[in-house]
C-alpha positions in Angstrom: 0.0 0.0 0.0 1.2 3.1 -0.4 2.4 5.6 2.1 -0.7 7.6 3.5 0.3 11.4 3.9 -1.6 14.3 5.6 -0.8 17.3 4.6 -1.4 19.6 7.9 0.0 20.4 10.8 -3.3 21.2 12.7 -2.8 18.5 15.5 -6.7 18.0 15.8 -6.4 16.5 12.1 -3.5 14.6 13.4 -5.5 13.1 16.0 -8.7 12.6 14.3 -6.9 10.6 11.5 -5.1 8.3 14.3 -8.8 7.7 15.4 -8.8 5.7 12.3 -6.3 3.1 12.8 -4.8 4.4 9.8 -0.9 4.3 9.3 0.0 7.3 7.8 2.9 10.5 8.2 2.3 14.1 8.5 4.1 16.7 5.3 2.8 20.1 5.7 2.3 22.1 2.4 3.7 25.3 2.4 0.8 27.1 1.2 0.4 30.0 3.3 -3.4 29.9 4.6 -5.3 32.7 3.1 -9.0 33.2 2.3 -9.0 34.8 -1.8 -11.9 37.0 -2.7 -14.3 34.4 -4.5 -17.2 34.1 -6.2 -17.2 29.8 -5.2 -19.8 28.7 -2.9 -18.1 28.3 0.9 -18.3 24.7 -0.1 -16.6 25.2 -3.5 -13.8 27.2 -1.8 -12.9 24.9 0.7 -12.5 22.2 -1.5 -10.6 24.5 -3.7 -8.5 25.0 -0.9 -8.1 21.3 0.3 -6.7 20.5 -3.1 -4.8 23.2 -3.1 -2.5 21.7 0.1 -2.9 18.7 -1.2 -2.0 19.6 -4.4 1.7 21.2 -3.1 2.5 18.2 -1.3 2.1 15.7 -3.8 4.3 17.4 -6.2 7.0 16.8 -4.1 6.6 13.1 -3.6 6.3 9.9 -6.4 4.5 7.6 -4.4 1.5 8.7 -1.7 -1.7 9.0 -1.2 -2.0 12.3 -0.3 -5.2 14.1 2.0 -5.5 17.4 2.5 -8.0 19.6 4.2 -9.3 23.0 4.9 -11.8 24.7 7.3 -13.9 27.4 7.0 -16.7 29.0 9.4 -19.0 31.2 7.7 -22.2 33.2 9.3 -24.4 34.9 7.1 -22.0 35.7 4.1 -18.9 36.4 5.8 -16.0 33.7 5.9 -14.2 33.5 9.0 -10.7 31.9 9.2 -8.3 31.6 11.7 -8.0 34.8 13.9 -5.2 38.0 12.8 -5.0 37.6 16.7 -6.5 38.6 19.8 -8.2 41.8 18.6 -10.0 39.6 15.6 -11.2 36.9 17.9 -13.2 38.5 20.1 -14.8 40.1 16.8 -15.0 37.1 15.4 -17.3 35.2 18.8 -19.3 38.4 19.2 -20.9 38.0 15.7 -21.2 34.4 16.1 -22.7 34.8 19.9 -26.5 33.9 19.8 -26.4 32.7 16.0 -26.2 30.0 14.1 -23.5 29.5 11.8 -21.6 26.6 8.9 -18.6 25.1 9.5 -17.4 23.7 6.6 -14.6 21.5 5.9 -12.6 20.5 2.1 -11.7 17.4 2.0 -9.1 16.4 -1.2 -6.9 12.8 -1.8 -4.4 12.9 -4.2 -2.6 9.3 -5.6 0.2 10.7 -7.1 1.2 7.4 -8.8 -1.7 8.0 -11.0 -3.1 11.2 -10.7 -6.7 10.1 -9.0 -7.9 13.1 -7.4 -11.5 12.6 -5.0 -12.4 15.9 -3.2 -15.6 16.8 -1.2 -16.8 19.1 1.6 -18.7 18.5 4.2 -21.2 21.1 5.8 -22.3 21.3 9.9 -24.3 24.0 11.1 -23.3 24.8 14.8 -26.0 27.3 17.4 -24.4 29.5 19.7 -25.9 30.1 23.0 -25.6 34.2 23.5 -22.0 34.9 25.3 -21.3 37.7 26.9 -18.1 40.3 26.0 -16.6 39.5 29.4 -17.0 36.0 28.8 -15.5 36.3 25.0 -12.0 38.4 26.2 -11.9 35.3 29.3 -12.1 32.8 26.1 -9.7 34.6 24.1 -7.2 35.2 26.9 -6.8 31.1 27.2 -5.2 31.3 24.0 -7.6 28.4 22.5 -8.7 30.5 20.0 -6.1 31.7 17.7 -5.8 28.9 15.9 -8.9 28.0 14.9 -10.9 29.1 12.3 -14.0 30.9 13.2 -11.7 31.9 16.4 -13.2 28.3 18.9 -12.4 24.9 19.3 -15.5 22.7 20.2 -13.6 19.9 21.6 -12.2 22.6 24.3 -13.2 24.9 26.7 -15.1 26.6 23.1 -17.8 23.7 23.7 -19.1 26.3 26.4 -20.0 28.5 23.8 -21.9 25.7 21.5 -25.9 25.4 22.3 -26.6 22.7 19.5 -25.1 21.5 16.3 -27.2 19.5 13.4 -24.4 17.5 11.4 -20.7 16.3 12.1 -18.9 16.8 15.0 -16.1 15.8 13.9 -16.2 18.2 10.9 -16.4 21.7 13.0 -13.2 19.9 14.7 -11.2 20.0 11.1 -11.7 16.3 9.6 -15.5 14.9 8.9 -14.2 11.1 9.5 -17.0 9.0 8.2 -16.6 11.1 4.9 -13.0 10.8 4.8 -13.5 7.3 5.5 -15.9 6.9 2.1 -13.3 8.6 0.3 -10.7 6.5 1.1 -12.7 3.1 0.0 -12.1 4.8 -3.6 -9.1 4.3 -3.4 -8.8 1.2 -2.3 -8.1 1.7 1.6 -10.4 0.9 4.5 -10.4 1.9 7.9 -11.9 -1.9 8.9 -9.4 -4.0 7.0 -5.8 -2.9 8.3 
């Protein structure tokens, strides 16, 4: 089989991925992570971007399967990435407080030996419970935020913030698994036979 590469350093992706048994290395692409002006849909764009890590890893190597993978929260029609820094975060939560907002996550698998390319996205929507400013700057303070995108992390001390969610968890986290998991079977691998 050959080698399975992710191509991020985000070390929720690196521990969602071990979830899955899978055997696989970690090669960051050097793309540096900014969100273009774009007509795309959010879904379009993160997939777009996905590839686009994908895409500068697997030049550099001859024989990988290569996954890459981008996330993106939006509310209304404004994208929100990763926090500029503290200043941005707090902007950032006081839109989302008391609102519902997407996560969305790109999903793209590159086998370089041949060229097969499989992307996707994978949409959550995720209900904030109002939060208070005080309560935002406390958040912020703890560092958590700054990088994530939409400025939270669920799986920490950001779960505070989250009154519901309607989709997959493990997508607002950075990597929807039982997607990624369908994705793989095209090419060949599977989580169940190791």
């Amino acid at each position: 089989m050959e080698p399975i590469i992710l191509a991020s350093m985000s070390p929720r992706r690196f521990e969602l991925m071990s979830k899955l048994g899978l055997d696989f290395q970690v090669i960051p692409s050097d793309i540096t992570e900014v969100i273009p002006k774009s007509s795309d849909s959010p879904g379009e764009l993160v997939t777009k971007l996905a590839l686009h890590k994908a895409s500068d890893v697997a030049g550099k190597l001859e024989k990988a399967l290569v996954i890459g993978a981008d996330t993106l929260v939006v509310l209304e029609e404004m994208i929100f990435g990763k926090p500029s820094g503290p200043d941005e975060a707090v902007n950032m939560l006081k839109a989302l407080s008391g609102k519902t907002h997407s996560v969305y996550t790109g999903i793209a698998i590159i086998q370089v030996s041949t060229g097969q390319t499989e992307t996707g996205y994978c949409e959550t929507k995720v209900k904030f419970k109002p939060v208070s400013t005080a309560e935002i700057q406390s958040y912020v303070a703890t560092g958590e935020p700054l990088d994530k995108a939409g400025a939270y992390g669920i799986q920490g001390k950001g779960g505070a913030l989250v009154a519901g969610i309607e989709g997959c968890y493990f997508n607002i986290v950075g990597l929807p698994l039982s997607q990624l998991a369908d994705m793989l079977q095209k090419f060949q691998v599977s989580i169940w036979r190791q």
